[in-house]
C-alpha positions in Angstrom: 23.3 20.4 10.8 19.6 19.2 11.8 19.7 17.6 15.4 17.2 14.8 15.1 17.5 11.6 13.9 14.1 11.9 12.2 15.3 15.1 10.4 18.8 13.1 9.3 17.4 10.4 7.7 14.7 13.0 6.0 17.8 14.9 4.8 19.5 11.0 3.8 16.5 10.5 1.9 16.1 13.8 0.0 19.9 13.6 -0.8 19.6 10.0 -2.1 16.4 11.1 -4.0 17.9 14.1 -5.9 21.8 12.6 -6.2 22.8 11.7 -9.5 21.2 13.1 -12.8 20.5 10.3 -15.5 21.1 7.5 -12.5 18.2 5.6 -11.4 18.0 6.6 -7.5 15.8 3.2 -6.5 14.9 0.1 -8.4 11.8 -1.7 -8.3 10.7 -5.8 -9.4 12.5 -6.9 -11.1 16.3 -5.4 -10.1 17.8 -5.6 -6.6 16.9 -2.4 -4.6 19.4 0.3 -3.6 19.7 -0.1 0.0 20.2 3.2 2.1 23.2 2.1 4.1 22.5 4.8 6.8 19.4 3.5 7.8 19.7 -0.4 6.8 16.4 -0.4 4.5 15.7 -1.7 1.1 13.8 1.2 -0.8 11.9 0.6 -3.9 10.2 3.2 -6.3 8.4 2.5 -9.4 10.9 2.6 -12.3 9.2 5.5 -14.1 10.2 7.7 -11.3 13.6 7.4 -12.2 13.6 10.5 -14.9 12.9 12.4 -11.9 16.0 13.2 -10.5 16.1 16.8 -10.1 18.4 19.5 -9.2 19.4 20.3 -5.4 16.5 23.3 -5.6 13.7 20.8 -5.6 12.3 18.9 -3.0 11.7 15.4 -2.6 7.3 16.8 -2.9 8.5 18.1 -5.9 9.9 15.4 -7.7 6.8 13.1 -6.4 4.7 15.7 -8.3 6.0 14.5 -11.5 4.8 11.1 -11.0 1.1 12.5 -11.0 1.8 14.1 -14.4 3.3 10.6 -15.6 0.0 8.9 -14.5 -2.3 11.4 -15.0 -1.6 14.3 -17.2 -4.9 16.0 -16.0 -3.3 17.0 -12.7 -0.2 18.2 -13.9 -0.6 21.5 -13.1 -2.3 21.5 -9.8 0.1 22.3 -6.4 2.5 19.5 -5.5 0.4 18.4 -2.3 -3.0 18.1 -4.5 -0.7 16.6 -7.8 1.7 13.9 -6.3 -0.3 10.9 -4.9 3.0 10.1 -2.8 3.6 14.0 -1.9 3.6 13.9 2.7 4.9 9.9 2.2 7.9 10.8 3.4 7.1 12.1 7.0 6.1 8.4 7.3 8.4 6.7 5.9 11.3 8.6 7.7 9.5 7.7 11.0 9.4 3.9 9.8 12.9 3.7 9.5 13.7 4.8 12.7 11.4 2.6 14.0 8.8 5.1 14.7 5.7 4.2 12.7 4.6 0.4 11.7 4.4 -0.8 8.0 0.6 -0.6 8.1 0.6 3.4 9.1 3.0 3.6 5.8 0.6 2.4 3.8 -2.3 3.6 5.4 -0.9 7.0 4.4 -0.3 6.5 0.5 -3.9 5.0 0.6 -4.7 8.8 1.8 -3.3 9.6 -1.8 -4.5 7.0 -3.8 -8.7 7.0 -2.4 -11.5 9.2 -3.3 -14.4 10.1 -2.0 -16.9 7.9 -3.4 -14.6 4.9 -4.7 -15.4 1.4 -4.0 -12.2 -0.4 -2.1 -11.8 -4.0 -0.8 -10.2 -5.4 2.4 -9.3 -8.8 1.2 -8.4 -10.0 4.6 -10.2 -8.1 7.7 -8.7 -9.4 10.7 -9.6 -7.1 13.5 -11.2 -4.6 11.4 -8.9 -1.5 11.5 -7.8 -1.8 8.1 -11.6 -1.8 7.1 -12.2 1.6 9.6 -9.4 3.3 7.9 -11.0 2.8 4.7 -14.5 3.5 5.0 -13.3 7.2 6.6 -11.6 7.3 3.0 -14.4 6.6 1.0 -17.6 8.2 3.2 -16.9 11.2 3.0 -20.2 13.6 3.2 -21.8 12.2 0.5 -22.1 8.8 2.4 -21.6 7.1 -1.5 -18.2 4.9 -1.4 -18.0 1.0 -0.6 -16.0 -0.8 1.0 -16.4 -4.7 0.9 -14.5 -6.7 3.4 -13.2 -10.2 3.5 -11.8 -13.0 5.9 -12.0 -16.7 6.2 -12.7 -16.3 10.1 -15.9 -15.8 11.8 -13.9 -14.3 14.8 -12.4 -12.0 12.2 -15.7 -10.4 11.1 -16.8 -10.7 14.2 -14.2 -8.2 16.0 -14.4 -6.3 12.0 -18.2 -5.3 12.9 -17.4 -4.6 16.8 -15.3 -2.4 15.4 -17.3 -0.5 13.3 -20.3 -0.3 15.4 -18.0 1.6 18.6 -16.2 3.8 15.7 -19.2 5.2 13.1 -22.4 6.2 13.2 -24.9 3.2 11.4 -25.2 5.1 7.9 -21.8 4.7 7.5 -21.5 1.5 8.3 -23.8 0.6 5.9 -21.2 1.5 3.5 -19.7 -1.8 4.3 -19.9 -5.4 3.6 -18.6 -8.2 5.1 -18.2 -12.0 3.9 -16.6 -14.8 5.3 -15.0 -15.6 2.1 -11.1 -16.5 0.9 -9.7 -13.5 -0.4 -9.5 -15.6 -3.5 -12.9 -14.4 -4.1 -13.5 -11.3 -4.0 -14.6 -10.6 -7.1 -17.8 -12.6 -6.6 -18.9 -10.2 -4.3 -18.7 -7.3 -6.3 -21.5 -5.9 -8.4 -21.2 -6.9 -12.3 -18.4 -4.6 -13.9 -17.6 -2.6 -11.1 -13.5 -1.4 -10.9 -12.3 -1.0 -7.7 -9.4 2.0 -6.6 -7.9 -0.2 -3.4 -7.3 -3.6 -2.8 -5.4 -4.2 0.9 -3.8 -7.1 2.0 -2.7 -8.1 5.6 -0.9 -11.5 5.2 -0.5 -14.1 7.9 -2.1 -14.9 11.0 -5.1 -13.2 12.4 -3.2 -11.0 15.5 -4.5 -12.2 18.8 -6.8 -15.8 17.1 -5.0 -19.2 16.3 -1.9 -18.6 14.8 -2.0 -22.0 13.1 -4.8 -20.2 11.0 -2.8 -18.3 8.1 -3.4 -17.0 4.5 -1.6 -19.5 2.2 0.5 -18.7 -1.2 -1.6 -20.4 -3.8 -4.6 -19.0 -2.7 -3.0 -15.2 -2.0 -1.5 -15.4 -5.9 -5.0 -16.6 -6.9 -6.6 -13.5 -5.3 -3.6 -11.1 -7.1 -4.5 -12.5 -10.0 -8.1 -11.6 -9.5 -7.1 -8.0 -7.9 -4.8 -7.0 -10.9 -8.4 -7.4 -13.1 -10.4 -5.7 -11.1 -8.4 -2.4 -9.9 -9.1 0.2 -11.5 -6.6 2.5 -14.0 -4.9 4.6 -11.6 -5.7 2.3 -8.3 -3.4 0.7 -5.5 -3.0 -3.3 -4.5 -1.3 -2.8 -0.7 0.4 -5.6 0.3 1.9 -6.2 4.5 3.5 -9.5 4.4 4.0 -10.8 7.9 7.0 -13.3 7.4 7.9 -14.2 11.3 5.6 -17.6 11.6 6.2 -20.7 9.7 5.0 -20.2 5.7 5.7 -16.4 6.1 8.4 -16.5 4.0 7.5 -18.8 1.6 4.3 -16.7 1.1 6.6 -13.5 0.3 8.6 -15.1 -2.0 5.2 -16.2 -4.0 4.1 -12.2 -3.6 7.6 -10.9 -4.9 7.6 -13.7 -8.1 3.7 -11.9 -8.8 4.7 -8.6 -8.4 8.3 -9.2 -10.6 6.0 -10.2 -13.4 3.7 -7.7 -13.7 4.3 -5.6 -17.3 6.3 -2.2 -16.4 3.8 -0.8 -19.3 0.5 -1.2 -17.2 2.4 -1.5 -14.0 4.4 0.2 -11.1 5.5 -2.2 -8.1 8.0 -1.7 -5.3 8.5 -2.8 -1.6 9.8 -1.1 1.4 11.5 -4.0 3.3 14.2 -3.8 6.6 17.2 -5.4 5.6 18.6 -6.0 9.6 14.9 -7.1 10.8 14.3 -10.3 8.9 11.5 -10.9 10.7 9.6 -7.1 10.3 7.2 -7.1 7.8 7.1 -6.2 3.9 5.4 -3.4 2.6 4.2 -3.9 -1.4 2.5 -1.2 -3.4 1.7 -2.3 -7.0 0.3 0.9 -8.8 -1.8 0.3 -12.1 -1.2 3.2 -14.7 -3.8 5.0 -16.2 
């Protein structure tokens, strides 16, 4: 028997991946998710990854790798860690559960799988900037060539964004990013004419340490979906962390989770990671646009 808790709830989620043949394991939008009863979480996966229950021989890697072939058939016969874009998730999303790792270091790490060297990715609400760090690193790479555009409706927010940047990387790579005090709701105007983009992060609510009377709003956070789902790319990510412990939290999740439920299971993928015993932690959504 494995001694840690970490390693148990590794094991609960391998076990739970692999259980049943011909059974969906996890649901995602629409249907009500499996819950994990061990670990009190909600656990979505995109419904395409429900063919992929395997025998006991395979590992959860494994089975991810079979989502990359789904996606794109072009990498289905590289090595699980190069094929899945969800192969190492699980480390983090182990540590989550237990309370280890925060919602944003989850999705931080399937953004590790999703970005390229190169791409062009949008922070639609800055806040203090580390969302916008982590993706520039993604994008730089050597050949100094990705973009990353940055939003918020704050000053202070772009303010503390740039601080940021200026103590972390050198000034070529900051270069690589552009900030506008904007509402995420309009991202698209700051984009160069036709350009796709292979990220679109969200941080929804209150701007952590400014005036928490200041919040993103549901009309205008469906109106910048709406605008994100048009101009991700085939094969991109829309990351969603709803914050639902302040007043409108909740009411902004619920417009988030009706968006998401909508979206065609031909062109789309969409689940959530949510704590079902900490109404108050935050909501991770990852809506993945097929190739």
């Amino acid at each position: 028997m494995m001694g840690g808790g970490l390693d148990r709830v590794k094991m609960a989620l391998t076990l739970k991946f692999i259980s049943a043949a011909h059974k969906p394991l996890l649901t995602s939008f629409p249907y009500k998710p499996l819950s994990i009863s061990s670990t009190n979480v909600s656990y979505a996966i995109p419904t395409n990854l429900t063919s992929c229950i395997l025998p006991v021989r395979r590992n959860v890697s494994q089975s991810f790798a079979l989502y990359a072939s789904q996606t794109n058939p072009s990498l289905a016969s590289a090595s699980v860690s190069d094929a899945s874009p969800l192969s190492g998730v699980e480390d983090a999303l182990a540590s989550y559960i237990l309370g280890k790792k925060k919602a944003t270091e989850v999705a931080h790490k399937v953004w590790e799988r999703i970005v390229r060297e190169g791409d062009t990715v949008i922070d639609a609400t800055c806040g203090n900037g580390y969302d916008t760090l982590i993706m520039l690193k993604l994008v730089a790479g050597e050949s100094q060539q990705g973009r990353v555009y940055g939003l918020d409706i704050q000053k202070d927010a772009l303010e503390n964004t740039s601080s940021l940047l200026e103590q972390s990387v050198s000034p070529n790579e900051k270069e690589l990013v552009k900030l506008f005090q904007l509402c995420h709701s309009k991202m698209a105007e700051v984009l160069p004419e036709d350009t796709l983009v292979r990220l679109i992060a969200f941080n929804l609510g209150y701007l952590p340490g400014g005036d928490k009377t200041l919040i993103t709003e549901p009309q205008t956070t469906l109106e910048a979906l709406n605008v994100a789902k048009d101009i991700l790319a085939p094969g991109g990510l829309i990351s969603l962390v709803v914050y639902v412990g302040h007043p409108g939290g909740w009411q902004e999740w619920e417009t988030v989770q009706e968006f998401a439920s909508k979206l065609s299971v031909e062109n789309w993928n969409c689940c959530k990671l949510q704590m079902l015993n900490r109404p108050m932690s935050p909501i991770v959504i990852l809506l993945f646009k097929k190739c």
